[in-house]
N, C-alpha and C positions, 0 to 999 in steps of 0.2 A: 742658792742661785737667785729667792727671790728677791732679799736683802741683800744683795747685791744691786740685781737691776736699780732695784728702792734707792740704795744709796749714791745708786751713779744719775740716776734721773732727777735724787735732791740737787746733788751738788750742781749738777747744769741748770735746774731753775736756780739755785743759788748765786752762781754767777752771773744768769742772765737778768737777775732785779738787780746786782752790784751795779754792772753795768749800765745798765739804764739810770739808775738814780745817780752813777758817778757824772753820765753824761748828761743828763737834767742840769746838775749842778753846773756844771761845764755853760751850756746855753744861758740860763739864769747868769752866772754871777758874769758874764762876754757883756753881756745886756746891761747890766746893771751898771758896768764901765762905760755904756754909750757905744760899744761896740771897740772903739778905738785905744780904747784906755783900759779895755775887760778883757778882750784874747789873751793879751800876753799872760796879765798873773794866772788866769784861769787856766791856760793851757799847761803851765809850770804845773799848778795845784797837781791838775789831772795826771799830770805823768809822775807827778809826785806820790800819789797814791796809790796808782798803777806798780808801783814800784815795789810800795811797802805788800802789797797782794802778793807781787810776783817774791817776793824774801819771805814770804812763810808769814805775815804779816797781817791775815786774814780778817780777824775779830778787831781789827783797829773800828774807831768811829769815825768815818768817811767823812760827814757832813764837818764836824770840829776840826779835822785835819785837815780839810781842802782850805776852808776859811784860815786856819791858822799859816798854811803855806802864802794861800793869797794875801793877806795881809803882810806878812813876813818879806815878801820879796816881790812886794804890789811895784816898785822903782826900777828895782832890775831886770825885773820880767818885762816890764814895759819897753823899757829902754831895747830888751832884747827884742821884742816885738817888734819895736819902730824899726830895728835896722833890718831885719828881715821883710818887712813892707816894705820895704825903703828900694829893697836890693832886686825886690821882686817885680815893683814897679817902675826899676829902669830895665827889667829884662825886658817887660813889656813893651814899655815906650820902644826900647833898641827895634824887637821884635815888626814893630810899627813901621817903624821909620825905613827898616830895610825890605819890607813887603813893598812899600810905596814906591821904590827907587826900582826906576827903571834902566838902568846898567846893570852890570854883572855883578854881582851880591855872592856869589858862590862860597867866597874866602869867608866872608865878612860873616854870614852866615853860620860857617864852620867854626870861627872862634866864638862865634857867639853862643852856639850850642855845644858846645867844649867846657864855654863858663855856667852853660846853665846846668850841665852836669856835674862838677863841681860844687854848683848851691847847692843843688837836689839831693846830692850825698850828706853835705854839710846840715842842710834842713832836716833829714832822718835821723841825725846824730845829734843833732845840738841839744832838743829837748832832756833825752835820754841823759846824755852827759851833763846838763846842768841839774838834775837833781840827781843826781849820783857823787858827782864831786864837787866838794867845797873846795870855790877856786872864782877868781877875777872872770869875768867876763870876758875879757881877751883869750886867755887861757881857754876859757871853754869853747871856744869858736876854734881856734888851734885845737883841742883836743877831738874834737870832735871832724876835723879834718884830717888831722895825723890817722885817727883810728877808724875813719872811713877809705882811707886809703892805702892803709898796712895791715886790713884785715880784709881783704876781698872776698872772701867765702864769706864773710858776716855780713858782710856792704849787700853780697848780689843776694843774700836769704832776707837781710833786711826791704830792698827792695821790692822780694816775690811776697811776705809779709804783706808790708804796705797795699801792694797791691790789687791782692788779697781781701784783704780788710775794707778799701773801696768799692772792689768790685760786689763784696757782701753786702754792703751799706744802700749799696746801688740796685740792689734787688726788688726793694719796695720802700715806698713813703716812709713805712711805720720802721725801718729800721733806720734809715736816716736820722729819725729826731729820737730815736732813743736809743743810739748805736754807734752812728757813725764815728764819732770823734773817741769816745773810752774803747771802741775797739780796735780803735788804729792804736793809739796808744797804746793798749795792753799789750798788740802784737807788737809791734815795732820796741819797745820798752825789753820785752822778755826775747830777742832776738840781739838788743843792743848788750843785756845783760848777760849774754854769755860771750861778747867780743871783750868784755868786763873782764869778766873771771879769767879767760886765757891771757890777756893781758896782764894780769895780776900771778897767773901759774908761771909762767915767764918769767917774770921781774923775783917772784920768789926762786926759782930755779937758777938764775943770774946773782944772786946774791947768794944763793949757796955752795956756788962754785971757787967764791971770792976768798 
């Protein structure tokens, strides 16, 4: 029993220094882009290592592997970044402009929050699917929209996840800067990776029918 307890209390501070040092790194290397040129690769890295944890991938070298991601896909990740800023700052602007208008907004409103749930799913999925699958960037926006939307018990766990994981981060200062972002990741990653695998049990079970 007490080797037990012993090993279950190692592996939680175990995780919880991975975490913090994944999300150190995360901060650091966002910064080190000027902010605007650092989210994107750094968020990849992050969810890229999160990954290899959640595959049994444990004893990897976190610090070589995030660098090597980032470096590796420093163009794409950007690019992906930009259009997500992009998409999220005409929600806002829309957001804006229809706050201020003083006619009936009602409609205008409803599509517009129709498309922001749309991003919202597609923003939970994208990270997750681009370092899962080697594939165009087009591709991965489509993937990750097909498979928020054809796996609705993933989507709605993905979202309590998410949510989750903010409202944790949200509890005090100190978990913010050394938590919030590798543990959204980690949750949202190992929620996306089981819409993976059923997806994958499917297409194997469709191909052995053939």
């Amino acid at each position: 029993m007490y080797h037990f307890v012993a090993n279950g209390i190692y592996r939680f501070c175990e995780w919880v220094t991975r975490l913090a040092y994944l999300n150190l790194l995360w901060g650091v290397f966002t910064l080190c882009g000027l902010i605007v040129f650092g989210i994107g690769p750094s968020t990849v890295a992050m969810y890229s290592v999160s990954r290899q944890w959640l595959l049994g991938n444990t004893d990897i070298r976190i610090f070589s592997s995030f660098l090597a991601v980032f470096k590796q896909e420093f163009r794409k990740a950007n690019l992906l970044g930009f259009i997500l800023l992009g998409l999220a700052a005409i929600f806002y602007v829309d957001f804006k402009i229809i706050a201020s208008m003083n006619e009936q907004t009602s409609m205008m409103a409803i599509i517009l929050l129709s498309l922001l749930l749309v991003f919202t799913v597609l923003l939970l999925f994208v990270f997750p699917v681009y370092v899962h699958y080697d594939i165009p960037l087009v591709s991965t926006f489509k993937y990750a929209f097909l498979i928020g939307f054809t796996k609705p018990f993933h989507t709605l766990c993905l979202v309590a996840g998410g949510f989750g994981a903010v409202f944790v981060s949200l509890l005090h200062i100190t978990v913010i800067i050394f938590f919030s972002g590798s543990l959204f990741a980690v949750v949202t990653t190992a929620v996306a990776l089981k819409a993976f695998q059923s997806i994958s049990s499917q297409t194997a079970k469709q191909e052995a029918r053939q």
